[in-house]
C-alpha distance (Angstrom), angle and dihedral (degrees) to the residues before:
residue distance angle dihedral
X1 . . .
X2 3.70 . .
X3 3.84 122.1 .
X4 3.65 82.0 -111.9
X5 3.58 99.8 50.9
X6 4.18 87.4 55.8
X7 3.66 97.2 47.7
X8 3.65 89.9 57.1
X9 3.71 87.6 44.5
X10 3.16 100.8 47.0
X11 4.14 88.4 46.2
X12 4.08 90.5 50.4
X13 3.89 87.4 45.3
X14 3.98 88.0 56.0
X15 4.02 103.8 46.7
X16 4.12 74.9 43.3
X17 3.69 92.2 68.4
X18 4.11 99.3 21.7
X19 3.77 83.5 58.6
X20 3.65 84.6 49.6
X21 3.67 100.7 50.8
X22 3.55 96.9 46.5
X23 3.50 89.5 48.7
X24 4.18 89.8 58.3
X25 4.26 90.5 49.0
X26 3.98 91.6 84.1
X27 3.73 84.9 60.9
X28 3.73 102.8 40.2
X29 3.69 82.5 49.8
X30 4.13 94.2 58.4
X31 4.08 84.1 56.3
X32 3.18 100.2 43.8
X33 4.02 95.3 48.1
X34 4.28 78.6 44.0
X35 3.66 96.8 58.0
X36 4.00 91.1 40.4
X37 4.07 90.2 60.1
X38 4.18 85.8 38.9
X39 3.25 83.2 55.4
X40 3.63 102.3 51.4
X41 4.09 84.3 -132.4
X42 4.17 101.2 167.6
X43 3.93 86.1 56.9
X44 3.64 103.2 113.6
X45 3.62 94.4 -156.3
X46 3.53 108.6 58.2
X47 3.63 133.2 126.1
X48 3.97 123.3 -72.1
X49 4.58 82.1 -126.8
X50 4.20 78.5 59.0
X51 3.43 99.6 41.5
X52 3.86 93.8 51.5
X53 4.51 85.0 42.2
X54 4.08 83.5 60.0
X55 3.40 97.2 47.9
X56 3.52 96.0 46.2
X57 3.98 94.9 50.0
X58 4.09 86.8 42.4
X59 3.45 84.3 63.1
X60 3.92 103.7 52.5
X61 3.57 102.5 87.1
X62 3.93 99.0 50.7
X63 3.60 88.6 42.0
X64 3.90 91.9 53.9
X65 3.71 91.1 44.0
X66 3.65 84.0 56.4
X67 3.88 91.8 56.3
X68 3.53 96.9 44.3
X69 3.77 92.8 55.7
X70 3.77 88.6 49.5
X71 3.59 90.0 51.4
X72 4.04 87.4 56.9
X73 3.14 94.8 42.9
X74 3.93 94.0 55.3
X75 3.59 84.0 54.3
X76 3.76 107.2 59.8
X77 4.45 85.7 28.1
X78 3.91 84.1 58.2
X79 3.46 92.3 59.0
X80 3.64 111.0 49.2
């Protein structure tokens, strides 16, 4: 295959999976709201060990966004 032919590709590979990924965020989003009320996470007088468990599950959806665009962005880098 051409260096063309992989670009585009690798391009329709990576809207594949970004179209994916977004797709899943609705349902990371119903855990992650979940395990904030589990976690009793608007209480302003919980533990430090909670405090650091809600920051680290606040943090799951940008961080996955993060990867996913990586993971694109492999996809159309790889092929140039």
């Amino acid at each position: 295959m051409n260096k063309k032919g992989t670009l585009y590709m690798g391009a329709l590979f990576a809207v594949l999976f970004l179209m994916l990924g977004f797709l899943m965020l609705p349902l990371m989003k119903d855990g992650v709201t979940d395990a904030r009320t589990n976690l009793d996470c608007t209480n302003t007088s919980i533990s430090h060990g909670n405090m650091a468990m809600c920051l680290s599950t606040d943090i799951g959806i940008p961080y996955f966004i993060i990867a996913l665009l990586t993971f694109v962005g492999g996809f159309i880098g790889r092929e140039m």
